[in-house]
MMTF fields as JSON, N, C-alpha, C and O atoms, coordinates in Angstrom:
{
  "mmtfVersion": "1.0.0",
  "mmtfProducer": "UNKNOWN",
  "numBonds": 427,
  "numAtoms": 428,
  "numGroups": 107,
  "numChains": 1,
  "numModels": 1,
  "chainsPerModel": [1],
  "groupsPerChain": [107],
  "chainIdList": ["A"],
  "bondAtomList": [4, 2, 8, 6, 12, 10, 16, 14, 20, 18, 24, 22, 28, 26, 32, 30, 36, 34, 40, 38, 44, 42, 48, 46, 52, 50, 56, 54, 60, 58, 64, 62, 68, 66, 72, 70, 76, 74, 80, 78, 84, 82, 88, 86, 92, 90, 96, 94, 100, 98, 104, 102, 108, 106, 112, 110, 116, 114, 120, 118, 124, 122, 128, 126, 132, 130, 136, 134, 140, 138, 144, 142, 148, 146, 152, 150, 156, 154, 160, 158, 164, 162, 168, 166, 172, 170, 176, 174, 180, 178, 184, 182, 188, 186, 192, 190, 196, 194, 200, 198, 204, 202, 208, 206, 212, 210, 216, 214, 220, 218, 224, 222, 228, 226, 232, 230, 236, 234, 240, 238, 244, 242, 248, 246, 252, 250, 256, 254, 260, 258, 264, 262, 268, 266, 272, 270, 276, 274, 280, 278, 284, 282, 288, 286, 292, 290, 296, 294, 300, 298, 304, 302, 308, 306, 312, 310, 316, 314, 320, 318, 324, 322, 328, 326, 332, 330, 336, 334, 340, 338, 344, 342, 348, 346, 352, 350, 356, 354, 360, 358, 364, 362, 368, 366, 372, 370, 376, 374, 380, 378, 384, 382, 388, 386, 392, 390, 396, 394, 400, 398, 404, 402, 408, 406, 412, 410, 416, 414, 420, 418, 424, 422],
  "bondOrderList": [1, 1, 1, 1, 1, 1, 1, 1, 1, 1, 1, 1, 1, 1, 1, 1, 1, 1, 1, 1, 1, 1, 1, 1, 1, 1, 1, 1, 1, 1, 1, 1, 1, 1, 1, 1, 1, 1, 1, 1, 1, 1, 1, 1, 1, 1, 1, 1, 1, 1, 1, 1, 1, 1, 1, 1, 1, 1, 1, 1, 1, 1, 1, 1, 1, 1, 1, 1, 1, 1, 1, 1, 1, 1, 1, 1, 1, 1, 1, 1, 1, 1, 1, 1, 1, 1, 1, 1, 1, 1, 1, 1, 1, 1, 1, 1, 1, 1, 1, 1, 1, 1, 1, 1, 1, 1],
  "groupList": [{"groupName": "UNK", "atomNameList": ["N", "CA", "C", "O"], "elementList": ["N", "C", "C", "O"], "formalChargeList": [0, 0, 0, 0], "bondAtomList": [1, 0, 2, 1, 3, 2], "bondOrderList": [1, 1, 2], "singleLetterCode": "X", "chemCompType": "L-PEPTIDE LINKING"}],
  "groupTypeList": [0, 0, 0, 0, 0, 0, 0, 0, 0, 0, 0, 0, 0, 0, 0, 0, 0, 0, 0, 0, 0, 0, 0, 0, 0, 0, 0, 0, 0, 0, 0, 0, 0, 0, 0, 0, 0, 0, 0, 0, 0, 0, 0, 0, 0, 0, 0, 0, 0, 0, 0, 0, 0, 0, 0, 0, 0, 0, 0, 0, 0, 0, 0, 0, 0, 0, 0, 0, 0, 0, 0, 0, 0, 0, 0, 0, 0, 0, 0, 0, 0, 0, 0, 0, 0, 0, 0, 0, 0, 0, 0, 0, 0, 0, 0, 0, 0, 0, 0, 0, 0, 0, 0, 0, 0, 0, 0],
  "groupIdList": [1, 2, 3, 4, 5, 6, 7, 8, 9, 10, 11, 12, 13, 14, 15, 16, 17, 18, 19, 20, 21, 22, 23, 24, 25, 26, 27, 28, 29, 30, 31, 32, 33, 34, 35, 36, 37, 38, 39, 40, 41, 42, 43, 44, 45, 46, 47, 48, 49, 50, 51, 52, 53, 54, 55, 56, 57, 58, 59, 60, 61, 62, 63, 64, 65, 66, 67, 68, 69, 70, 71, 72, 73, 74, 75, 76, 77, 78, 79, 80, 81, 82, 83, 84, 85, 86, 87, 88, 89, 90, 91, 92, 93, 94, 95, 96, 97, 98, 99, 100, 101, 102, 103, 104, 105, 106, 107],
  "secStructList": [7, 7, 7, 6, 6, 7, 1, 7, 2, 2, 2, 2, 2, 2, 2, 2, 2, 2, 2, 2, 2, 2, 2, 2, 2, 6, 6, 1, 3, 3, 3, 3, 7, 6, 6, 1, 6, 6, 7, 3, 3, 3, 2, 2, 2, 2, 2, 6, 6, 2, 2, 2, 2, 2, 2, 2, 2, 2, 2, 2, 2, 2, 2, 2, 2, 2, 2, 2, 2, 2, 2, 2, 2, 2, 2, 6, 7, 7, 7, 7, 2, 2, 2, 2, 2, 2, 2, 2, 2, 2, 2, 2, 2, 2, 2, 2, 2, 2, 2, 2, 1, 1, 1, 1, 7, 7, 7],
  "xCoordList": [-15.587, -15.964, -14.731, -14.557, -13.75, -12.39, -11.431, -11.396, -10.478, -9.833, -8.019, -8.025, -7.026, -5.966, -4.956, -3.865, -5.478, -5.183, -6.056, -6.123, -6.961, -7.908, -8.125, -9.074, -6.832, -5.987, -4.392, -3.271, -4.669, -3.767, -3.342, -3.875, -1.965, -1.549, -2.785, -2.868, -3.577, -4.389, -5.243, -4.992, -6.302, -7.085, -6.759, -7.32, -5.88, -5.56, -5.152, -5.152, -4.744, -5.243, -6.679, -7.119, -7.285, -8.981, -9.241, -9.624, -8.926, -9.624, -9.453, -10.308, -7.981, -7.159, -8.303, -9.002, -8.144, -9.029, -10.383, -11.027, -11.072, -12.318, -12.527, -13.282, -11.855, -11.873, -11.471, -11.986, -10.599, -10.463, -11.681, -12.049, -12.212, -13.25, -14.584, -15.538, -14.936, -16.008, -15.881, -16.694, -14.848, -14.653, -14.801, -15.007, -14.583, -15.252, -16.588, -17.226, -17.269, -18.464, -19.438, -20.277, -19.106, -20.292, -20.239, -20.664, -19.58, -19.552, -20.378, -20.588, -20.856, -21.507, -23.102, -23.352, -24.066, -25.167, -26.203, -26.045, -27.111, -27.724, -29.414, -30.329, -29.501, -31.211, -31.25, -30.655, -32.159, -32.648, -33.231, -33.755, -33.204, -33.638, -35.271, -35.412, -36.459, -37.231, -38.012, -38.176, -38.217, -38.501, -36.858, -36.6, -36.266, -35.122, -34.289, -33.927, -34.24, -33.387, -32.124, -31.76, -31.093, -29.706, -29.382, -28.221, -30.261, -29.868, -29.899, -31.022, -28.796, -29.238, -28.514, -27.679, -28.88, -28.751, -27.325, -27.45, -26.226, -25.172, -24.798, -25.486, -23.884, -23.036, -22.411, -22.14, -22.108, -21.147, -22.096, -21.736, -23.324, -24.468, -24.676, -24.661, -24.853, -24.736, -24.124, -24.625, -22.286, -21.008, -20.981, -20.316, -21.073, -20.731, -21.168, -20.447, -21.858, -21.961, -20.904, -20.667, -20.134, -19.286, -18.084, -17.815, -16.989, -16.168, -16.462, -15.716, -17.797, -18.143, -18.09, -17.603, -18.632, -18.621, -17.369, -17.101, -16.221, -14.827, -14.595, -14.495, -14.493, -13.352, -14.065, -13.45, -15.093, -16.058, -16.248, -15.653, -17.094, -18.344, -16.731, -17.081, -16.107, -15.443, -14.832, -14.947, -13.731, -12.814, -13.823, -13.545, -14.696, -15.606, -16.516, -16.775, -17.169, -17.71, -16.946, -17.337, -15.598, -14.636, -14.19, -14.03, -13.957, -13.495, -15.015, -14.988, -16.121, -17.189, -17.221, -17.403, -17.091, -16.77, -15.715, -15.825, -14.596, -13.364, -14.082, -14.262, -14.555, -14.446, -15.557, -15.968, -16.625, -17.891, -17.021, -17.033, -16.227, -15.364, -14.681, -14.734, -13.816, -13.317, -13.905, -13.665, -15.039, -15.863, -16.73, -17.309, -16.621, -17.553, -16.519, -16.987, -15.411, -14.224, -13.708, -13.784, -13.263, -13.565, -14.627, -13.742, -16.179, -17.026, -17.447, -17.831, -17.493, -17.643, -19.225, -19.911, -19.636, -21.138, -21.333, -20.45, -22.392, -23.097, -23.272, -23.614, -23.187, -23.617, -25.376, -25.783, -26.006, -27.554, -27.879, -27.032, -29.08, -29.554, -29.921, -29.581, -30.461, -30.941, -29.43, -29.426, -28.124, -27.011, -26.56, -25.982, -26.793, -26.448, -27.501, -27.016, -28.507, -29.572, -29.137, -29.425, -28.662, -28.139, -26.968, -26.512, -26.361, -25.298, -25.237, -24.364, -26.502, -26.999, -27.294, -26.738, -28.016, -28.092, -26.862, -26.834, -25.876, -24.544, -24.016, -23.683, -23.979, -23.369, -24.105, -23.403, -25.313, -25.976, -25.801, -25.87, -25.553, -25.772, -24.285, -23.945, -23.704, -22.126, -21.721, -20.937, -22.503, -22.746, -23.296, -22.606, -24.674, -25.239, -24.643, -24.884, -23.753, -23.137, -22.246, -22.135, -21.396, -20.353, -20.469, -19.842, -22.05, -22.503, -23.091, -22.935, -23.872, -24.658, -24.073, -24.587, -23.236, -22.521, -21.875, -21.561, -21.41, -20.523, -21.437, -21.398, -22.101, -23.219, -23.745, -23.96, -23.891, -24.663, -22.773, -22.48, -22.141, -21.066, -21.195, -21.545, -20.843, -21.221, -20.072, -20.112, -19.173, -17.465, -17.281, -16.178],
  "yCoordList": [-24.24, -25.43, -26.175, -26.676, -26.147, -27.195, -26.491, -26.541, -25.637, -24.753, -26.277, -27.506, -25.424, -25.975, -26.194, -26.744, -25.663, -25.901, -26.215, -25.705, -27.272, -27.855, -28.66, -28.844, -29.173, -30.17, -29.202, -29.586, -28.135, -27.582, -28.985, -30.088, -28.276, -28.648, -28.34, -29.201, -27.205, -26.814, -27.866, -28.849, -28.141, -28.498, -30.613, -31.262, -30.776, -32.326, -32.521, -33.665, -31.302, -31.513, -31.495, -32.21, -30.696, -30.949, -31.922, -32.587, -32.36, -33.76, -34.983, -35.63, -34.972, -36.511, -36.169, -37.011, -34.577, -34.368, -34.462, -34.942, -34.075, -34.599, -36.054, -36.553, -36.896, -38.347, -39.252, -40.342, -38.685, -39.143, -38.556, -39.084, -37.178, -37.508, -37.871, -37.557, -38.464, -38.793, -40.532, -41.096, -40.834, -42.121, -42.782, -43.853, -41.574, -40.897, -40.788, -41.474, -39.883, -39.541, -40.949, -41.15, -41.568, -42.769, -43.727, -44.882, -43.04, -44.586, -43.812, -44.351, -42.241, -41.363, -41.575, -41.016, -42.438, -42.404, -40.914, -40.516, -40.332, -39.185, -39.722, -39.135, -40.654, -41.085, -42.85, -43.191, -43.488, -44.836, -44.31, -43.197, -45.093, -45.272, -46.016, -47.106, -45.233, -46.317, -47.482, -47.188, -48.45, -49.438, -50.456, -51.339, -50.059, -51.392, -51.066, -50.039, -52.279, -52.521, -52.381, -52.609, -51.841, -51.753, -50.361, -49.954, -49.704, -48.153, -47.25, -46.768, -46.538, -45.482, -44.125, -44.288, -42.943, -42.007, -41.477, -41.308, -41.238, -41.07, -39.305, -38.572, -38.985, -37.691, -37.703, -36.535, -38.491, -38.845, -37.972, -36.932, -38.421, -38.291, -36.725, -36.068, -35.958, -34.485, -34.018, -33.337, -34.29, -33.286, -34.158, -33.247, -34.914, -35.745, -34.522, -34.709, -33.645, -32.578, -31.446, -30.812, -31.127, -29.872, -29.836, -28.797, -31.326, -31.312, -30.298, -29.436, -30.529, -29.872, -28.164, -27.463, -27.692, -26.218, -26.172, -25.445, -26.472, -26.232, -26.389, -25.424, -27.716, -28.24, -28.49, -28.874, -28.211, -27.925, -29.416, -30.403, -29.373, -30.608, -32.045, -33.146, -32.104, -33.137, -33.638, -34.863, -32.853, -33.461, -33.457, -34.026, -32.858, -33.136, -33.793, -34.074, -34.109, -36.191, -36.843, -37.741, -37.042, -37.873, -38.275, -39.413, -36.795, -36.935, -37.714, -38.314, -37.385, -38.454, -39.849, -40.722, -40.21, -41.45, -42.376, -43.569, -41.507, -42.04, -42.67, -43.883, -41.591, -42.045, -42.308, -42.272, -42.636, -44.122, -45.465, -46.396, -45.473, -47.037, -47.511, -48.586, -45.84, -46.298, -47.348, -48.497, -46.234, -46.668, -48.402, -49.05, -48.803, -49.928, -50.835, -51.877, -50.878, -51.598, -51.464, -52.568, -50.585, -50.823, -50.742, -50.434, -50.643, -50.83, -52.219, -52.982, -52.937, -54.321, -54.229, -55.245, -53.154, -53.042, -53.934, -54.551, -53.92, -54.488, -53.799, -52.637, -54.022, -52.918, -53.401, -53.88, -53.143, -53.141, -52.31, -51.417, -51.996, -51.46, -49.781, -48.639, -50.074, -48.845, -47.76, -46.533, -48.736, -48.122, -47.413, -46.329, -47.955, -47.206, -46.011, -44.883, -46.108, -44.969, -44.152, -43.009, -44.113, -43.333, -42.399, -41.527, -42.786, -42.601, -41.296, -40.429, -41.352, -40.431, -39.053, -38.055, -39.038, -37.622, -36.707, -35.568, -37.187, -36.853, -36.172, -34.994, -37.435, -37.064, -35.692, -34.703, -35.462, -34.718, -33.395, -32.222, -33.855, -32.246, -32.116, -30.938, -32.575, -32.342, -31.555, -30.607, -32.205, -30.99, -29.995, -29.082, -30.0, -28.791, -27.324, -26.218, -27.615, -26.67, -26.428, -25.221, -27.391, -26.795, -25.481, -24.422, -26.221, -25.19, -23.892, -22.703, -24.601, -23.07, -22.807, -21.939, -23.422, -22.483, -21.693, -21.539, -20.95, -19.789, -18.444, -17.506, -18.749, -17.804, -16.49, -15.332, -17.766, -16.982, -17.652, -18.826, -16.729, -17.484, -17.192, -16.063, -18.488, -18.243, -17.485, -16.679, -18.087, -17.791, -16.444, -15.902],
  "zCoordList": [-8.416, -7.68, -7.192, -6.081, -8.44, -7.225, -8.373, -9.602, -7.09, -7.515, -7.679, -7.603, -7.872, -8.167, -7.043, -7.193, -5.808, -4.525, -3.654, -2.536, -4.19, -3.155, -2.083, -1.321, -2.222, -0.784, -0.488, -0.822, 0.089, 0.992, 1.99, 2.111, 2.703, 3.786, 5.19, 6.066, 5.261, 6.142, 5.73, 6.426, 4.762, 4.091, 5.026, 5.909, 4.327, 4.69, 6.149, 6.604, 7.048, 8.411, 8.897, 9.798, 8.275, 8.575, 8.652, 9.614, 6.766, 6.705, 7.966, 8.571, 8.051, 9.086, 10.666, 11.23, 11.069, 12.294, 12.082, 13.015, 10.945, 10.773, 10.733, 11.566, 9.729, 10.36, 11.736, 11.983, 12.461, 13.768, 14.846, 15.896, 14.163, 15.285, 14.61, 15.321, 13.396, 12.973, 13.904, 14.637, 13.556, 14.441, 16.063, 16.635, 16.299, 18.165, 18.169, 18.968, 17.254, 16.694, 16.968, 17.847, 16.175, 15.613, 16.739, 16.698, 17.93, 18.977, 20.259, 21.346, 19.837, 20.549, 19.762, 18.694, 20.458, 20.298, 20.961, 22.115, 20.088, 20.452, 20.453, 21.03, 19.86, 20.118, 19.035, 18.013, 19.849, 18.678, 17.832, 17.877, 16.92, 16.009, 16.14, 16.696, 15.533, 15.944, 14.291, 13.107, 14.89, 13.612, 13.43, 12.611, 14.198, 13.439, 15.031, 15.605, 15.285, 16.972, 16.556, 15.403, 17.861, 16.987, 16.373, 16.409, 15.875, 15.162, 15.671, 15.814, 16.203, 16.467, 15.716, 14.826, 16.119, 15.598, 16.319, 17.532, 15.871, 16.288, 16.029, 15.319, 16.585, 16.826, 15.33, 15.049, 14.362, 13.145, 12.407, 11.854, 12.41, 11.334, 11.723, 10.682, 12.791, 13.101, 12.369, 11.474, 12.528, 12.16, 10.795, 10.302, 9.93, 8.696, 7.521, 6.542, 7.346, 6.49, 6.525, 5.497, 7.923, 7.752, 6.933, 6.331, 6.804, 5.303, 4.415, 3.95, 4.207, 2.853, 2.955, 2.068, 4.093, 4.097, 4.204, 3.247, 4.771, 4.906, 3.531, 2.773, 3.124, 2.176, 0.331, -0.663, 0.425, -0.667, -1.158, -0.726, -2.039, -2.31, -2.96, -2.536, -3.312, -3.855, -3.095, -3.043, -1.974, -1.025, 0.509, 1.564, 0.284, 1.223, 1.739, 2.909, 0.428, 0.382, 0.507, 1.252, 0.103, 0.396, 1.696, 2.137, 2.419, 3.604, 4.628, 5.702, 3.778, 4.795, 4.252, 5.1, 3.089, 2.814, 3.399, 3.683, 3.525, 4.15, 5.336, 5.441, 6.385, 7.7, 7.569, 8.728, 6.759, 7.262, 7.01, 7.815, 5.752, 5.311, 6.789, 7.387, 7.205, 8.738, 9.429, 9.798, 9.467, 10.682, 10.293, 11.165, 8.968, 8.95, 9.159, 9.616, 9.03, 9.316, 10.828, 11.368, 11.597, 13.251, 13.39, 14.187, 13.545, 14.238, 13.632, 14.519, 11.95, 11.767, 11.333, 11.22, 11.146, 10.614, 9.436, 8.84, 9.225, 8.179, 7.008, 7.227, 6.069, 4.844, 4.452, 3.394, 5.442, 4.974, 4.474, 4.473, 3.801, 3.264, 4.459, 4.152, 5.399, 6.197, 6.411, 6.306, 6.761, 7.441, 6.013, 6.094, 4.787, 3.415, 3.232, 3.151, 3.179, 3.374, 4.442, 4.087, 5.429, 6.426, 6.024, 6.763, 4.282, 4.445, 3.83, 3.877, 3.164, 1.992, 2.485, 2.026, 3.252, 3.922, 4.2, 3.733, 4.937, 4.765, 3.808, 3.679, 2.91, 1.273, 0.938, 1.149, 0.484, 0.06, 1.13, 0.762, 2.576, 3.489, 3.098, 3.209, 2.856, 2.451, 1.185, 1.15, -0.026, -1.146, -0.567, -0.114, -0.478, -0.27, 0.354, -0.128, 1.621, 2.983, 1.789, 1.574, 0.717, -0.195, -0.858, -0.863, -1.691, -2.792, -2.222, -2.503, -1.259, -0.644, 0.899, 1.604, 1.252, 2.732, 2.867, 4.047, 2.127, 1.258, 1.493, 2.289, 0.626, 0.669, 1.19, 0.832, 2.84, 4.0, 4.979, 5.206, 5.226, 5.94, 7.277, 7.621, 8.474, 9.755, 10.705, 11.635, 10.067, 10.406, 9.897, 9.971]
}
């Protein structure tokens, strides 16, 4: 699960390019949200699971945690309750692609 070289030099360029474009990402709306004005479904929330198939379940939640904190700090969001529930799916498609994207590999 987390070997003794789990933040390579390759590895921590992912991450920095996965967070600069999760930050591009979330300012790319793909559909509203319906029931709450204001939400929509962003490009972030698409790509916010692949960390994990790359960089496996520990540095790979991280690297989506990182760049939502980014992002709630330049974009100035709110920490409501719905935008935290939003956050979860992520997290979890982020384990999951870790544990089971290996598996079946696309690459």
């Amino acid at each position: 699960m987390l070997n003794k070289n789990f933040l390579t030099i390759r590895n921590a360029a992912f991450v920095v390019l996965f967070i600069a474009l999760a930050v591009v990402a979330d300012h790319i709306s793909v559909a509203k949200l319906w029931g709450n004005p204001g939400q929509t479904f962003t490009l972030f929330q698409i790509l916010g699971p692949l960390p994990g198939f790359f960089l496996g379940p520990v540095v790979g939640i991280a690297a989506v945690l990182v760049s939502e904190l980014i992002n709630f700090v330049l974009l100035q969001k709110t920490a409501d309750p719905i935008t935290l529930l939003r956050l979860l799916p992520m997290l979890g498609g982020a384990y999951y692609f870790a544990m089971h994207g290996k598996k079946h590999p696309v690459f």
